[in-house]
C-alpha positions in Angstrom: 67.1 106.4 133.2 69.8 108.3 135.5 73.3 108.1 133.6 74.9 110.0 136.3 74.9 107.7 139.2 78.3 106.1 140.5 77.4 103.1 139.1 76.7 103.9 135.8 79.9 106.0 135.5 82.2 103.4 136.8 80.6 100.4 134.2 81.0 103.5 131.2 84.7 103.5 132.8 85.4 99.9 132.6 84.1 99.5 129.0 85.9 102.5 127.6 89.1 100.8 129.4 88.4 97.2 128.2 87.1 98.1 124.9 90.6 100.7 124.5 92.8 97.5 125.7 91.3 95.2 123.4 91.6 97.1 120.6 95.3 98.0 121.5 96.0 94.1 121.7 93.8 93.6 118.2 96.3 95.9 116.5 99.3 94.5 117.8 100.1 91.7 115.0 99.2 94.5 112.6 101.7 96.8 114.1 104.1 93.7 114.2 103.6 92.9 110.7 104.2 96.8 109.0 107.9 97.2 111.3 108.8 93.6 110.1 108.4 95.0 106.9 110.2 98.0 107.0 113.1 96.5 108.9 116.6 95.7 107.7 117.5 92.3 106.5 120.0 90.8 109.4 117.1 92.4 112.2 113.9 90.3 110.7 116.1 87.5 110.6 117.0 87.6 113.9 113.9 88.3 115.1 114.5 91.5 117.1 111.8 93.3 115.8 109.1 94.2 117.7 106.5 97.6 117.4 109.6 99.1 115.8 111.1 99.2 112.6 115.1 98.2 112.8 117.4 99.8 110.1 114.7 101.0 108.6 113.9 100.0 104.4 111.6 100.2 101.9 113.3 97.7 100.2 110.8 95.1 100.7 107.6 97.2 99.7 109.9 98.1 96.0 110.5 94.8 95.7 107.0 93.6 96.6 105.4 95.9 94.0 107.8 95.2 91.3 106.5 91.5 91.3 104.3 90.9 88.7 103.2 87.7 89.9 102.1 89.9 93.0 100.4 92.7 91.5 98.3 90.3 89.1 97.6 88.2 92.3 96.4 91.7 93.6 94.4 92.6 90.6 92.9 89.4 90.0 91.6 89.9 94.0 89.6 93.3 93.4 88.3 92.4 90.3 87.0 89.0 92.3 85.7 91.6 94.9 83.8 93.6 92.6 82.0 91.2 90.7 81.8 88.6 93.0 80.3 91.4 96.0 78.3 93.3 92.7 77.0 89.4 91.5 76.1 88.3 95.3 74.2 91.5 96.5 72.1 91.5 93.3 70.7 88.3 93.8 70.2 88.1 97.6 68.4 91.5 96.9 66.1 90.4 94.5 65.4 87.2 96.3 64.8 88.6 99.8 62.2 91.3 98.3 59.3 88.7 97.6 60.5 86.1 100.4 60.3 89.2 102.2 56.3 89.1 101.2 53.3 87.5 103.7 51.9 84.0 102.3 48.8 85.8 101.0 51.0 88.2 99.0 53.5 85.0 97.7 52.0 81.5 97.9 54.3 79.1 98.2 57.0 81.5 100.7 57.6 79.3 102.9 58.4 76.5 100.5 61.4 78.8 99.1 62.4 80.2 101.8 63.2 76.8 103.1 64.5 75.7 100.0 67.2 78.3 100.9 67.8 77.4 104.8 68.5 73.7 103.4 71.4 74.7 101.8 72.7 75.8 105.2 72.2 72.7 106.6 73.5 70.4 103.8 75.1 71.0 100.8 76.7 69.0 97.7 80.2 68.8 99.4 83.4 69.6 97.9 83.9 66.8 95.4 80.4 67.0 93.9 81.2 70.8 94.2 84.6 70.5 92.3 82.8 68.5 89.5 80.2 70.8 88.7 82.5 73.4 88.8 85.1 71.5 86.2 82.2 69.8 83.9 81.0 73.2 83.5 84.3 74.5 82.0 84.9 77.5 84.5 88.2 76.4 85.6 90.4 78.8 84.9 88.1 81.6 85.3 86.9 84.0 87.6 83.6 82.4 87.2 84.8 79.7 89.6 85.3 82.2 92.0 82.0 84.0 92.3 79.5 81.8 91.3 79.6 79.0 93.5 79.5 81.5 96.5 77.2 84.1 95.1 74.3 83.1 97.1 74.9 82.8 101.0 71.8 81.9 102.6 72.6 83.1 105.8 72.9 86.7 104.6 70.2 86.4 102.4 67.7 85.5 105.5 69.1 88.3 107.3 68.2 90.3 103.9 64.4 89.2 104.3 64.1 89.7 108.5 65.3 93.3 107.6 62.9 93.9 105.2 60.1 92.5 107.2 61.0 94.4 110.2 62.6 97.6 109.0 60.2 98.7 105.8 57.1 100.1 106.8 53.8 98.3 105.5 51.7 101.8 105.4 54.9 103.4 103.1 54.6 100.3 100.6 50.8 100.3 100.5 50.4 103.9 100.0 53.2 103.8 96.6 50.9 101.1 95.9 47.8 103.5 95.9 49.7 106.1 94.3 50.3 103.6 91.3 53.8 102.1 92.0 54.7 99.1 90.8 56.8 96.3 92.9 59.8 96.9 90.9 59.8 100.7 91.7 58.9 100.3 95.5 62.0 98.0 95.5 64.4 100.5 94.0 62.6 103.7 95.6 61.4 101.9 99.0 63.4 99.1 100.2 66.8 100.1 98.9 67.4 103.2 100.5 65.6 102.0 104.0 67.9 99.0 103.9 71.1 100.6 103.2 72.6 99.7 106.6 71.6 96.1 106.1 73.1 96.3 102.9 76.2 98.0 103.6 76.9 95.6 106.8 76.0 92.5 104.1 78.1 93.6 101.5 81.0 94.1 103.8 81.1 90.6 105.0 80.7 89.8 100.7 83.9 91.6 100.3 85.7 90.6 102.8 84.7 87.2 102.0 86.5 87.1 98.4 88.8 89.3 99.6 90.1 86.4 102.0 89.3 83.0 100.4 92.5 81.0 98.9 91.2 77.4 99.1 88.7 78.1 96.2 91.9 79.4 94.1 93.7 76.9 95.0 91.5 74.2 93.8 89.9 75.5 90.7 93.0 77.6 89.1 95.2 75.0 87.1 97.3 78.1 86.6 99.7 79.9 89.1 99.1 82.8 87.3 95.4 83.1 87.8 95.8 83.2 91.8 93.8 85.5 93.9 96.1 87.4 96.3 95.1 85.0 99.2 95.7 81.9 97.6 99.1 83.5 95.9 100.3 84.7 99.5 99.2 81.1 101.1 101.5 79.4 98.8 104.4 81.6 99.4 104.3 82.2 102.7 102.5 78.8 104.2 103.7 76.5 101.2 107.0 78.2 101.5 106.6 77.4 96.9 108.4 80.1 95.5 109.2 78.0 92.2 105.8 77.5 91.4 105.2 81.5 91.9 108.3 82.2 90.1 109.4 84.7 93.4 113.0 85.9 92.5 115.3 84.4 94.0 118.0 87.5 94.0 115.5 89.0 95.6 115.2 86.2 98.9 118.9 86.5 98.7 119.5 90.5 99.5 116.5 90.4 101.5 114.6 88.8 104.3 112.1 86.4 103.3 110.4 87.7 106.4 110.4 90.8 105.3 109.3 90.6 101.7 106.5 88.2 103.1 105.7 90.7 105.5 105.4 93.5 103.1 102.8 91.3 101.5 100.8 90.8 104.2 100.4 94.3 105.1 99.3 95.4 101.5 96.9 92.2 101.2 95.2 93.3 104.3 95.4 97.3 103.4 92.5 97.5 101.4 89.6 96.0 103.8 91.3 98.4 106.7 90.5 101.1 104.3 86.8 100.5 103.3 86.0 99.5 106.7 85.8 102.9 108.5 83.6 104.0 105.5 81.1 101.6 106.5 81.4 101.5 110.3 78.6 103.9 110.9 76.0 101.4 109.2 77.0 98.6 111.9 75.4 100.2 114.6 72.2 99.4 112.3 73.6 96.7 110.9 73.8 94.6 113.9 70.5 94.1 114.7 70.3 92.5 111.2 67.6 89.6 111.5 66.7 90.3 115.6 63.4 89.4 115.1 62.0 86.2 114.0 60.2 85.9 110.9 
């Protein structure tokens, strides 16, 4: 293929330039939400703020991190990350392995593969959901967080296409011969080959729990077990700061604009850090599940 014809350089010109514009207008609200936060009282309140910070303050990130309901909000959100991303990739991994398999190697596949792509279709609903989830005694509980969600069947078929397509037949036959058994060609085989898929899968995972509030909202009795997203969508959607126990003194000297700016930023912080880290796995990653099973 000739990549120098006039052509070819004038559609890499276009993209570059569309690509570099929408990624300028992506960042916008980002840019709008850190000089909100950094800006004086009087200038967030009269909304004069735009891409730069007016009578610039940090008052609004001291006060942010001196509120404890915040920082537990905040604390309660990673570990709900960690377990709920560490709980959800170990079971989608050892389920796509042997759905991964050809009906002579499992009977029965196909029977729980679709098993799983019923659950996309239909499911309990939230009130049988709620129940379940009540009757159980997890309220209350981080438990009520991860579990319900810890299997996604969408990701978990795109778990099993990968391993079909992407893991060599001859590489697992010949650790076969060589005396491996199915547990150590899935840690020594299929792990390592699949570490795009998995990075990509366990990205959306995280960002998944990172950003779910309606789940808090419903099974946490208690204020003070609030992710961050259901903590920040009472504050700043609800506008219920007695319920949160937000200091008042604190709305008073400053801009609720600002203070709830502040937040925003620092809830959004952490995904805009791990997601460079895991950006060169995407161009794998998107591929994910290309080819039909």
């Amino acid at each position: 293929m000739n990549y120098n014809t006039k052509g070819y350089r004038t559609f890499t010109i276009f993209n570059y330039t569309f690509l570099t514009l929408a990624a300028i207008a992506c960042l916008f609200p980002l840019i709008h939400i850190l000089a909100v936060s950094l800006s004086g009282s009087a200038a967030a309140t009269a909304n004069i703020v735009k891409l730069w910070p007016v009578d610039f303050t940090l008052d609004a990130y001291a006060k942010t991190i001196g509120n404890e309901n915040f920082l537990r909000s905040l604390m309660i959100s990673f570990n709900r990350v960690f377990l709920g991303t560490l709980i959800s990739m170990g079971l989608m991994l050892c389920a796509a392995y042997p759905l991964s398999k050809t009906d002579e190697e499992f009977k029965g596949r196909k029977i729980y593969t679709w098993f799983f792509v019923f659950t996309m279709l239909f499911n309990g609903g939230l009130v049988p959901t709620y129940i379940v989830v009540t009757q159980l005694g997890l309220s209350d509980t981080m438990w009520a967080l991860v579990l319900p969600t810890a299997i996604n069947a969408f990701n978990l078929i795109l778990l099993l296409n990968f391993f079909r397509t992407s893991v060599p037949k001859s590489l697992e036959e010949a650790a076969f011969i060589d005396g491996a058994n199915h547990f150590q060609i899935f840690l020594k085989i299929y792990l390592p080959i699949s570490v795009p898929a998995i990075a990509t899968i366990s990205l959306f995972t995280m960002v998944f729990h990172w950003n779910s509030w309606f789940d808090g909202l419903i099974y946490m009795t208690d204020s003070r077990n609030y992710p961050l997203s259901t903590f920040l969508q009472t504050v700043i959607v609800q506008q219920d700061f007695t319920n949160m126990d937000v200091d008042a003194e604190m709305l008073r000297d400053l801009s609720q604009r600002t203070v709830q700016s502040a937040q925003i930023f620092i809830a959004a912080l952490p995904m805009l850090i791990v997601y460079p880290f895991l950006q060169r796995y995407f161009v794998k990653g998107i591929v994910l599940g290309s080819e039909k099973e």
